[in-house]
Backbone as XML, in Angstrom:
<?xml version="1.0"?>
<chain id="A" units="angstrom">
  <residue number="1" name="UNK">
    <atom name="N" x="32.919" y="14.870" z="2.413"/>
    <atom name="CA" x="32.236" y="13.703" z="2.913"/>
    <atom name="C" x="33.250" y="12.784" z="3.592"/>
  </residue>
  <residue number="2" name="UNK">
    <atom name="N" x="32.739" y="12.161" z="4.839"/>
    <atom name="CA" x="33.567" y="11.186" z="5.700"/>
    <atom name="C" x="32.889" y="9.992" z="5.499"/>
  </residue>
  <residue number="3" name="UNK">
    <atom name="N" x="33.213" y="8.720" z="5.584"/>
    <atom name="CA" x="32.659" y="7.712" z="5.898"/>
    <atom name="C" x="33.504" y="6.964" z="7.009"/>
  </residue>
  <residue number="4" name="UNK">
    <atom name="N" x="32.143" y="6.182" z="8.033"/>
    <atom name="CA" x="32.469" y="5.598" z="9.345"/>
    <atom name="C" x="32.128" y="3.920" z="8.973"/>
  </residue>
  <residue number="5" name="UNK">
    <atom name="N" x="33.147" y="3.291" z="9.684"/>
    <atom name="CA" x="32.390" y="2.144" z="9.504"/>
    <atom name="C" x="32.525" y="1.543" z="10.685"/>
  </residue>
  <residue number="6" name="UNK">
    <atom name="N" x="30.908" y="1.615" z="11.205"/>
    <atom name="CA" x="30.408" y="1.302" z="12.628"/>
    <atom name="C" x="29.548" y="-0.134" z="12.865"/>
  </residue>
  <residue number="7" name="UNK">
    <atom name="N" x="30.498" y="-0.310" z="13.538"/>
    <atom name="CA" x="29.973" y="-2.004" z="14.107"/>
    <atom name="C" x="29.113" y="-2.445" z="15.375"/>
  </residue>
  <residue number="8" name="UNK">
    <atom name="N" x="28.768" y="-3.337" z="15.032"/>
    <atom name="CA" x="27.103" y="-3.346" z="16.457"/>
    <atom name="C" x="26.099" y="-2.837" z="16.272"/>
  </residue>
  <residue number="9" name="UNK">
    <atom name="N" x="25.620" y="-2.365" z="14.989"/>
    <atom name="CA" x="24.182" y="-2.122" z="15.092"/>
    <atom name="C" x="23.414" y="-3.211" z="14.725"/>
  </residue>
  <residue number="10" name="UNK">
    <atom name="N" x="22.156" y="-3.493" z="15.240"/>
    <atom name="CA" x="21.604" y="-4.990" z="15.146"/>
    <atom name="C" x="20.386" y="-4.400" z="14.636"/>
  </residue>
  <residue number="11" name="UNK">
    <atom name="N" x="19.711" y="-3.573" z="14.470"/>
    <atom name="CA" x="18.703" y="-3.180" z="14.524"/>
    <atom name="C" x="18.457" y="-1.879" z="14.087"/>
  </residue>
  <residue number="12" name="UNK">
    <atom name="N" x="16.933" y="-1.396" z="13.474"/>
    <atom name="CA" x="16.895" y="0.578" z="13.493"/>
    <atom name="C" x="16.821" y="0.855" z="14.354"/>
  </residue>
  <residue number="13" name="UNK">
    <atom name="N" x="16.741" y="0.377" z="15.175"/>
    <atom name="CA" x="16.368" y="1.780" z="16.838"/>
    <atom name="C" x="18.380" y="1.992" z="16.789"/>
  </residue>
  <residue number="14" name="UNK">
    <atom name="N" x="19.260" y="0.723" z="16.486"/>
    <atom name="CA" x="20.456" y="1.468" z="16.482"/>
    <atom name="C" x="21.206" y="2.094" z="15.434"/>
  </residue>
  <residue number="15" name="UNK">
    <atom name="N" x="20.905" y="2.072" z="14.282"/>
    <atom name="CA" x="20.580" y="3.109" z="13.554"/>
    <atom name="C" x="20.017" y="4.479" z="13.934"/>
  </residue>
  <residue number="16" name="UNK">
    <atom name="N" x="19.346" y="5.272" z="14.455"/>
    <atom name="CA" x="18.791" y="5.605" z="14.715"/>
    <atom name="C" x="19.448" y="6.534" z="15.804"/>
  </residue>
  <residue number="17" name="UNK">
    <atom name="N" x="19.785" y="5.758" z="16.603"/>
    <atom name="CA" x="20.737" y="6.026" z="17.852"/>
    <atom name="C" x="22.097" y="7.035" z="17.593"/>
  </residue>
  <residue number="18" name="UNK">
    <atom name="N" x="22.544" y="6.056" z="16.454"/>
    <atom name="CA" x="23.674" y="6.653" z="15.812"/>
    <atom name="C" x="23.632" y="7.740" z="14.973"/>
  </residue>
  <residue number="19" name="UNK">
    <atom name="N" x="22.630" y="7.753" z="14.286"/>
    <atom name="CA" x="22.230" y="8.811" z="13.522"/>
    <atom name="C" x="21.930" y="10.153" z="14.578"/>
  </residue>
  <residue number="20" name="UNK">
    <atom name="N" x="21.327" y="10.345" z="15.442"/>
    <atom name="CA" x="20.904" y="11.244" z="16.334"/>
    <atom name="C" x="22.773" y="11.794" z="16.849"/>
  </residue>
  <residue number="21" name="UNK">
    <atom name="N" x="23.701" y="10.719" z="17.693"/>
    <atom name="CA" x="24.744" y="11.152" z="17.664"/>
    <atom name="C" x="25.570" y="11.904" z="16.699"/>
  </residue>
  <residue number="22" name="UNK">
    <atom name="N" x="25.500" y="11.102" z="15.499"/>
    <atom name="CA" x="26.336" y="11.831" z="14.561"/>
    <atom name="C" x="25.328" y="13.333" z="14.713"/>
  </residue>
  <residue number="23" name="UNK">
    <atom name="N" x="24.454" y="13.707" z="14.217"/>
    <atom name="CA" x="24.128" y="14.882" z="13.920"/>
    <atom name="C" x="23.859" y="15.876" z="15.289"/>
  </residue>
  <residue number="24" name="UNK">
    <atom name="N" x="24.267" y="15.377" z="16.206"/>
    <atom name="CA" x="24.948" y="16.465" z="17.649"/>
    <atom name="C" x="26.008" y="16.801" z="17.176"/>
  </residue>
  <residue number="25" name="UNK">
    <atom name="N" x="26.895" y="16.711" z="16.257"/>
    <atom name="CA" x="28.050" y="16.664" z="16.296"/>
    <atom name="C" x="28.484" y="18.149" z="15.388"/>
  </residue>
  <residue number="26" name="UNK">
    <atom name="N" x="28.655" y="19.282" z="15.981"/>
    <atom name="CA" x="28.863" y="20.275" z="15.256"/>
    <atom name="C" x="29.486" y="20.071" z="14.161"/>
  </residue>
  <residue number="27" name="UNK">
    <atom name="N" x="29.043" y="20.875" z="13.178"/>
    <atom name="CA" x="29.725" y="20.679" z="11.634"/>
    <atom name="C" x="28.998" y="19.934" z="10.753"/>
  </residue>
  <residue number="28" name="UNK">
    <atom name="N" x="27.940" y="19.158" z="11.007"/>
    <atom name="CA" x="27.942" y="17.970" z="10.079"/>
    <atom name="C" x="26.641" y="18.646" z="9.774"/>
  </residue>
  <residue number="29" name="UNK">
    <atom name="N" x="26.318" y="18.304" z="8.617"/>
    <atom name="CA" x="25.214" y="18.841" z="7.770"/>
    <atom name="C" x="24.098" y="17.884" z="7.722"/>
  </residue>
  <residue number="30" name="UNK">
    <atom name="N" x="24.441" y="16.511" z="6.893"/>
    <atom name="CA" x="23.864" y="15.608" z="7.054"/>
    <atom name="C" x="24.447" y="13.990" z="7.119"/>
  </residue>
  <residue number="31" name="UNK">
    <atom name="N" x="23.752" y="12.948" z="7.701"/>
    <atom name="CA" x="24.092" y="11.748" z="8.082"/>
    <atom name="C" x="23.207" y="10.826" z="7.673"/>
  </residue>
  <residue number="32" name="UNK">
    <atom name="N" x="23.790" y="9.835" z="7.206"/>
    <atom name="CA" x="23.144" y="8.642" z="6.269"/>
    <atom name="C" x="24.011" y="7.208" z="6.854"/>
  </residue>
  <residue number="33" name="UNK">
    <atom name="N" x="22.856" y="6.564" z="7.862"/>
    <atom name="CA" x="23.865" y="5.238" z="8.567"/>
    <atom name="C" x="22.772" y="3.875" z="7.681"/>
  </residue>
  <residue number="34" name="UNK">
    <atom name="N" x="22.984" y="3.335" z="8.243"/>
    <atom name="CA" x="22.802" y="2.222" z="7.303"/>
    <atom name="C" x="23.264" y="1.183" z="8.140"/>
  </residue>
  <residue number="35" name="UNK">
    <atom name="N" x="22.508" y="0.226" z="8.742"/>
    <atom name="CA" x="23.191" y="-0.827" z="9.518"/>
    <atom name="C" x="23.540" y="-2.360" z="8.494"/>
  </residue>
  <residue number="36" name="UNK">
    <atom name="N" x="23.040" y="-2.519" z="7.572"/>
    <atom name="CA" x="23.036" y="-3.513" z="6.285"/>
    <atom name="C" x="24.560" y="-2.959" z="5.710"/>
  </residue>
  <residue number="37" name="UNK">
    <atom name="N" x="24.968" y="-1.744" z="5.606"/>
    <atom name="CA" x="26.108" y="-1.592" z="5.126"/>
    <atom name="C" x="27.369" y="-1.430" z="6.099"/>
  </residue>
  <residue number="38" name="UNK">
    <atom name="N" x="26.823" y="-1.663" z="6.904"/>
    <atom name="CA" x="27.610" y="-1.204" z="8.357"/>
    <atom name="C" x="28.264" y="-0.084" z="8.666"/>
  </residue>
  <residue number="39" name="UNK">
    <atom name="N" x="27.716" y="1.083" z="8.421"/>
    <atom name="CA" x="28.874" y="2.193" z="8.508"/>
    <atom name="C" x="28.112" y="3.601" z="8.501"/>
  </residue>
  <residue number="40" name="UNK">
    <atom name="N" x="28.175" y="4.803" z="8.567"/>
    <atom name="CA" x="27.907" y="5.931" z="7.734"/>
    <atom name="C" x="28.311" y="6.514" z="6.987"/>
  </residue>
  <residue number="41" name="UNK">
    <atom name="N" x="27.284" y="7.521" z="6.520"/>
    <atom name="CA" x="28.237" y="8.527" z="5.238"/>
    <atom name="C" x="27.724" y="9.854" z="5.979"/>
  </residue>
  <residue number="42" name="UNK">
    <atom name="N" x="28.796" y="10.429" z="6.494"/>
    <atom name="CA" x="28.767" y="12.075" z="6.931"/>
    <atom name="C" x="29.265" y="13.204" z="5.931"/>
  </residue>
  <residue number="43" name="UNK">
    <atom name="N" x="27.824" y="14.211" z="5.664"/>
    <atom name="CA" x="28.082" y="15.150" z="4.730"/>
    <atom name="C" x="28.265" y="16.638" z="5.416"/>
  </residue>
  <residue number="44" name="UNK">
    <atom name="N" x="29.582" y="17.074" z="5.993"/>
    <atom name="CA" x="29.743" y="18.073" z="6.196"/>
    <atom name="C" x="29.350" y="19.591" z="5.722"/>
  </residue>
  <residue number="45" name="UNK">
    <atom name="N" x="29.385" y="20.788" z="6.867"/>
    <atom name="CA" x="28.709" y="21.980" z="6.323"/>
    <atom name="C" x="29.700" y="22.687" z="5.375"/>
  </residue>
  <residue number="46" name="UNK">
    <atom name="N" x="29.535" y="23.055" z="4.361"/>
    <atom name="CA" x="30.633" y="23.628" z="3.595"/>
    <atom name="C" x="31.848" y="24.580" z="4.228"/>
  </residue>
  <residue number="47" name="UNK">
    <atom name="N" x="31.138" y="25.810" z="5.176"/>
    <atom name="CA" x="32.294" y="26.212" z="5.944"/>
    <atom name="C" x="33.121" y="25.939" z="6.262"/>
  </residue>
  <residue number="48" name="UNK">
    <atom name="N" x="33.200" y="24.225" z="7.055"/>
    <atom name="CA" x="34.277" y="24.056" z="7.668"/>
    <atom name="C" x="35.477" y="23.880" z="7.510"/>
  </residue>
  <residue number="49" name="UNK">
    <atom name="N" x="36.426" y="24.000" z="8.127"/>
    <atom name="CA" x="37.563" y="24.045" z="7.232"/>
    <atom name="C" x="38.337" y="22.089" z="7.378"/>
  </residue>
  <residue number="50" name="UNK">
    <atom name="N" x="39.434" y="21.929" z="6.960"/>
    <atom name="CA" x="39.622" y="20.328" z="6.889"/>
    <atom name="C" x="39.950" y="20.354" z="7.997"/>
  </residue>
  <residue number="51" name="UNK">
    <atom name="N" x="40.618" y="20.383" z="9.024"/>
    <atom name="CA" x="41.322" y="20.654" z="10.570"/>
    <atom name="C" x="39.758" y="20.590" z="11.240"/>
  </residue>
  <residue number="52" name="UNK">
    <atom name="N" x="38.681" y="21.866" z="11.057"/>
    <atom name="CA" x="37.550" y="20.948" z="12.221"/>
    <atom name="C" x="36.656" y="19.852" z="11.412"/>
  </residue>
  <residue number="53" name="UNK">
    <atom name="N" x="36.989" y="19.486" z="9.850"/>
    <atom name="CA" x="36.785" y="17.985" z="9.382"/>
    <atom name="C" x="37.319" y="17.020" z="10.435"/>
  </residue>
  <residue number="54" name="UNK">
    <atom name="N" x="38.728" y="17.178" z="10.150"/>
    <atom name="CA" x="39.133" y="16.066" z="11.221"/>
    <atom name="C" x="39.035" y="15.732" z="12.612"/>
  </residue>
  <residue number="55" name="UNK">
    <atom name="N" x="38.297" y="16.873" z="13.525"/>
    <atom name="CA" x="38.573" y="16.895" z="14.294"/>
    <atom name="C" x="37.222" y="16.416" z="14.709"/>
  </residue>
  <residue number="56" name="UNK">
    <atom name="N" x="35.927" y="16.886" z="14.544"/>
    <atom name="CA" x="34.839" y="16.254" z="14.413"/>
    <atom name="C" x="34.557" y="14.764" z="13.840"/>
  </residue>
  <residue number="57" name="UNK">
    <atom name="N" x="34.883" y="14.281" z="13.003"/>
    <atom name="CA" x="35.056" y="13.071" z="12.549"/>
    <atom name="C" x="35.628" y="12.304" z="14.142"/>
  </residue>
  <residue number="58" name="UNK">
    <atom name="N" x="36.480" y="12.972" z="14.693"/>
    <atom name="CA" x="37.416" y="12.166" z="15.876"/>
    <atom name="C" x="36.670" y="12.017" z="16.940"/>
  </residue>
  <residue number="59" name="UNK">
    <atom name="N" x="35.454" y="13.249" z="16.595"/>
    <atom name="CA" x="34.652" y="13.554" z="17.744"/>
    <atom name="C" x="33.473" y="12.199" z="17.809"/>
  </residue>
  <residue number="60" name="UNK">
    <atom name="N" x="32.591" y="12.361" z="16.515"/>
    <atom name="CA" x="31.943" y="11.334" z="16.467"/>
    <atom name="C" x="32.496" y="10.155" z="16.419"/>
  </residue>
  <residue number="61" name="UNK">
    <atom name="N" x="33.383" y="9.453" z="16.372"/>
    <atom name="CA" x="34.175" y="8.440" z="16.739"/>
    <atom name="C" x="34.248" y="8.109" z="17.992"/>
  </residue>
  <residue number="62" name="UNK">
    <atom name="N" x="34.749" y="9.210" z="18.849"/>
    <atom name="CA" x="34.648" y="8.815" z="20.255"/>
    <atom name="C" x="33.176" y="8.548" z="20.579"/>
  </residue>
  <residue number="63" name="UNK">
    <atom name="N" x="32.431" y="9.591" z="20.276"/>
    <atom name="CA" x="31.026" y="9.820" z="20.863"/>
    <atom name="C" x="30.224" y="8.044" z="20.301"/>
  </residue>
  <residue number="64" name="UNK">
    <atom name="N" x="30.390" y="7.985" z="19.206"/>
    <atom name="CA" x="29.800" y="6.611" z="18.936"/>
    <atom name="C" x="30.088" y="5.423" z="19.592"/>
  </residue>
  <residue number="65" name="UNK">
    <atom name="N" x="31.466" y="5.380" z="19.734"/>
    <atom name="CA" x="32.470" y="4.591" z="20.885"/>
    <atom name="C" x="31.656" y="4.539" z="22.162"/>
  </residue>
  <residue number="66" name="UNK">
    <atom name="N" x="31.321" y="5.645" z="22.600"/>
    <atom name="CA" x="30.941" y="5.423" z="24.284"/>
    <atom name="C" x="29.742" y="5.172" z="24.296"/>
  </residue>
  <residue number="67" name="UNK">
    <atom name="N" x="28.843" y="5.264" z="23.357"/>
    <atom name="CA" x="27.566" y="4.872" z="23.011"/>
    <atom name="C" x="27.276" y="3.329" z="22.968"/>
  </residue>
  <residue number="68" name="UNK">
    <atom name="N" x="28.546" y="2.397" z="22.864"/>
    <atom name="CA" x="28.415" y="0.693" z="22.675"/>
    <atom name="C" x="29.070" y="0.135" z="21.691"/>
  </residue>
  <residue number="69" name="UNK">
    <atom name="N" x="29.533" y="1.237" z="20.694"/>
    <atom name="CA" x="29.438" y="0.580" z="19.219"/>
    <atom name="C" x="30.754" y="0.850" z="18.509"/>
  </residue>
  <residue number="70" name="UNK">
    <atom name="N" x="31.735" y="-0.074" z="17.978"/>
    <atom name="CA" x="32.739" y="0.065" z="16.955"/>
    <atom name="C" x="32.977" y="1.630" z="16.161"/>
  </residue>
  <residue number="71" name="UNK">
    <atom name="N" x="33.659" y="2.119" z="16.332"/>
    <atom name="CA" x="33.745" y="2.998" z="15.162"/>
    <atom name="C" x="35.309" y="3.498" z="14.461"/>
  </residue>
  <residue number="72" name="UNK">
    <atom name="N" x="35.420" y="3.334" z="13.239"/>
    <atom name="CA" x="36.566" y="4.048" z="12.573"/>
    <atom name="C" x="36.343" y="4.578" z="11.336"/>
  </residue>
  <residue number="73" name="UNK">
    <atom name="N" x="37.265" y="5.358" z="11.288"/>
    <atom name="CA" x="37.231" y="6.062" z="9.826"/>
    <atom name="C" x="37.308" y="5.377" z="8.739"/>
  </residue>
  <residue number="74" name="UNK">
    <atom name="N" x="36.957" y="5.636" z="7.860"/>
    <atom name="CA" x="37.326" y="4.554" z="6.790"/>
    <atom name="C" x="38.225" y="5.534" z="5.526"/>
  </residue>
</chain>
């Protein structure tokens, strides 16, 4: 499990938004954002190994990034 903590969501439609990104994101199993907590919790597919953990994590980071919105690892 990764957690993001993503800034600028004002609303569910951006929730929502973000959630749809994260789960384009090869590897990831499931995604739980939360704009009240500001952040997500990404539950990776067991296969993967830690190297495309990290590397996906970097991915949705950018990808959330160009979308409008804050993002880092936490």
């Amino acid at each position: 499990m990764t957690e993001f903590q993503i800034d600028g969501m004002t609303c569910g439609g951006c929730e929502q938004s973000v959630k749809k990104i994260i789960l384009g994101i090869d590897g990831v199993d499931r995604a739980d954002v939360a704009r009240s907590a500001g952040g997500a919790r990404v539950i990776w597919r067991p296969t993967l190994s830690f190297d495309q953990r990290e590397a996906a994590a970097r991915q949705i980071c950018d990808s959330v990034s160009a979308a409008g919105f804050d993002c880092a690892i936490r």
